[in-house]
N, C-alpha and C positions, 0 to 999 in steps of 0.2 A: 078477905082482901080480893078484890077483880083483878083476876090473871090476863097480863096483855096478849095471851092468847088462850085462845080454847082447846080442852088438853081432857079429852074422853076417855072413859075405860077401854074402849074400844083403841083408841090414838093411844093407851098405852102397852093393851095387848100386843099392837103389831108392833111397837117399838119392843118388846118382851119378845116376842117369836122370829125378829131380824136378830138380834143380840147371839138369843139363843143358837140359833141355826149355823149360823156364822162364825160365833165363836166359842160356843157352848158355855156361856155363862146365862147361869139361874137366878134373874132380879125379882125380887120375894114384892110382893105386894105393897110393903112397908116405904120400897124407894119410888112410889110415883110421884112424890115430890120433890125428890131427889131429879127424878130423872127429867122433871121439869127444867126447874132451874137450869140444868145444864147444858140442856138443848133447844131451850129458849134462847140461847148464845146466838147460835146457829141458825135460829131462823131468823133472827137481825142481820145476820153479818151474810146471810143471802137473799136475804130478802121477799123468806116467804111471811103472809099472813095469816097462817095457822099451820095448826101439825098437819092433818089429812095429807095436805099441797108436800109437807115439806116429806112423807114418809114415802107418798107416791111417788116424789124424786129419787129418796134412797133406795126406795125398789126396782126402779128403772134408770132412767138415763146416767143417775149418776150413783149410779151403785159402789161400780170402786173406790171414784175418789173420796165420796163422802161417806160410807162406811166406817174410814178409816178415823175421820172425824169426830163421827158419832162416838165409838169405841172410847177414841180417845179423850172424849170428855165424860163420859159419863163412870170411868174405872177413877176407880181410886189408889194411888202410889203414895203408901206411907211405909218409909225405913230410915235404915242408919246404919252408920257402921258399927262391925260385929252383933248386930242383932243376934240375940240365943245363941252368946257367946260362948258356951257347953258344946255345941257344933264346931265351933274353930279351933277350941281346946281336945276335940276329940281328934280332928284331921292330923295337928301336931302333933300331938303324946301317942297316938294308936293307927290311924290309917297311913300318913303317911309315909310313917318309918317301914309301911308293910307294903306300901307299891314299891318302894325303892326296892325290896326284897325281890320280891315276884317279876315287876319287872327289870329288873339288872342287866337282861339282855339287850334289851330297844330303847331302855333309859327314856322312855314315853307315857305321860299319863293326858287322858284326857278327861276334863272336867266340865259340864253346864250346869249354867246358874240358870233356868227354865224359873220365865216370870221375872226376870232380873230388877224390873223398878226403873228405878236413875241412874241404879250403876253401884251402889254403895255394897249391896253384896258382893258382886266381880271382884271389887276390888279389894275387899276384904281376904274374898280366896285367893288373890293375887298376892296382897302380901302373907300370909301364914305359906306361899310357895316360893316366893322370893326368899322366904328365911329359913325353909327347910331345905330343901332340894340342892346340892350342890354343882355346879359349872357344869353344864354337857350334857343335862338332863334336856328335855323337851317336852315343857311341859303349858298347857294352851287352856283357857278357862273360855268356851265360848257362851257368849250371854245372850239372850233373849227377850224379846218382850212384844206384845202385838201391837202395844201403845206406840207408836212414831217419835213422840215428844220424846217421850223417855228413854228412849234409845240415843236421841241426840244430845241429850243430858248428859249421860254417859258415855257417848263418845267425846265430850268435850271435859268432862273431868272435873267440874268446878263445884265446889258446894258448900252451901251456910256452915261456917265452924260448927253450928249445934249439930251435927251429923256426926260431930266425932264424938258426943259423950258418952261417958266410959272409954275412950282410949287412951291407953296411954299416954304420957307427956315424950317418953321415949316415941314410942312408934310414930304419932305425931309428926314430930322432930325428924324422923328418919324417913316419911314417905309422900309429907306433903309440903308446901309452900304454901305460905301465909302470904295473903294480899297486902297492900298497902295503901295510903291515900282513900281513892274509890273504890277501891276492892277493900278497904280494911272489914274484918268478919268472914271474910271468904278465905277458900284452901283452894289450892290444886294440887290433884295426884302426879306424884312426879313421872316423868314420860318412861321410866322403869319399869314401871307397873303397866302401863299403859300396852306396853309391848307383849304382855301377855293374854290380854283378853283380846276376843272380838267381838264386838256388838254387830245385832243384827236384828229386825225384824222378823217374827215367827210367828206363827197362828198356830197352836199347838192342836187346835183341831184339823189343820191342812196335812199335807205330806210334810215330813222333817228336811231339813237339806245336807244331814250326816250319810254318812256309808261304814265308816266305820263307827265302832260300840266306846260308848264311854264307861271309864275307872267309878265315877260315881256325879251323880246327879243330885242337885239341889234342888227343888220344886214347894217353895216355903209360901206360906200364905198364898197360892194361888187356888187350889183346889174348894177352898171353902166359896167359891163364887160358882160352883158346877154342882150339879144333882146327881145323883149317886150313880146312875148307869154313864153319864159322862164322865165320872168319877175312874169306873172299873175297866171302861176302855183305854183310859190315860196312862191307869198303870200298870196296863197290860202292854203299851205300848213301850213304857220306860223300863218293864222288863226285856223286853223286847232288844232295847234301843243300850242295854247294858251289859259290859263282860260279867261272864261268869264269877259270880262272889261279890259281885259290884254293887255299892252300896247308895241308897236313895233316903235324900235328907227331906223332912217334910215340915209343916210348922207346927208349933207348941200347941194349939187349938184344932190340930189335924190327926186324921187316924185311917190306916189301914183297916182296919175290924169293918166285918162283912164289904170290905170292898174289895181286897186282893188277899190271896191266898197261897200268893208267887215270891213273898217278901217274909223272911223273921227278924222279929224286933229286938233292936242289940241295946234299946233303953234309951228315952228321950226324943224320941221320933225320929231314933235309927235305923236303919233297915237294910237287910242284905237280901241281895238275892238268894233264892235257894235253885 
């Protein structure tokens, strides 16, 4: 089929070595037609007529704001609530009841969802905190994501009922609002929840905007898009960026092995600091 623009190995390299550079994600070969379509958006809706023109822009003049662009169309954000539902059963029945222990004094945990998506994670860990943790605790789940879009997703809280399958008709019932009329199919998270995350923009390859160390860190399906030395500084960093004993949740298709050696595996792509 004749592509309404012309789109080189070369127009894909440097689209492959801005990504990279930038934000340390590794597009394999496979996505050049991927990465077409998606940024063939983008040269309509600015109105260049080919890639060369349009990457020469993202190189120069308009490197910040369209970066942010490009990123954002070309990642892919697929979740739900309670994904690798074994992670929220473990926070409940085992980590939980064990910050409350340890910390008693400061009655404070702090938690990121690094990669957060739309939001459906946060809020997952928002409620398994809502229904553990009792009055007077302090406890803050700050979320992440480099995508813009999806960050506003999530702060805004709304999403297709099929987000919630597998939950509960309880939980359900207890933490979201069903639409009606035009919104019927749609939920929103009750503003309870809401009150304990905070969304925000992150480049996780930039400098972080924490000071203090968090209780335990989520980092799920994001790493499988980085090559292994981008891999070993990340989670050198979230050793780093975690209290002592502090545990790093990673996804079902993800592995520590030959990449850190600062983490043991408590089963299921658990992990504690050592």
């Amino acid at each position: 089929m004749q592509q309404e623009f012309s789109f080189s190995d070369r127009d894909f390299d440097r689209v492959r070595k801005v990504v990279y550079d930038h934000a340390g994600i590794h597009l394999a070969e496979s996505k050049q037609n991927l990465v077409y379509n998606r940024l063939a958006r983008r040269l309509r809706a600015l109105g260049f007529e080919d890639f060369q023109s349009y990457l020469d822009y993202v190189e120069g003049v308009g490197k910040e704001e369209e970066f942010t662009h490009l990123i954002n169309a070309i990642t892919t954000n697929l979740t739900f609530f309670f994904r690798e539902v074994h992670h929220f059963e473990f926070l409940q029945q085992e980590l939980f009841p064990a910050l409350m222990k340890k910390n008693a004094d400061t009655k404070k945990v702090r938690i990121w969802s690094a990669g957060c998506s739309t939001g459906e994670e946060p809020y997952s860990l928002a409620i398994c905190v809502k229904e553990s943790f009792p009055a007077g605790w302090d406890v803050r789940v700050d979320a992440s994501d480099l995508d813009t879009n999806v960050i506003e997703t999530g702060k805004t809280g709304v999403y297709n009922i099929d987000a919630l399958k597998g939950v509960s008709p309880e939980r359900v019932k207890r933490w979201f609002l069903r639409g009606s009329g035009a919104n019927a199919g749609m939920v929103k998270v009750k503003p309870e929840l809401k009150e304990v995350i905070r969304f925000q923009q992150v480049n996780l390859m930039n400098d972080w905007p924490w000071t203090e160390p968090f209780d335990l860190i989520f980092c799920r399906n994001v790493v499988i898009y980085f090559d292994k030395p981008t891999q070993q500084r990340l989670f050198g960093r979230y050793y780093q960026q975690l209290k002592p004993d502090g545990h790093l949740f990673i996804g079902h298709s993800e592995s520590l092995y030959k990449v850190s050696d600062q983490f043991k595996l408590l089963g299921k792509t658990i992990y504690q600091k050592i």
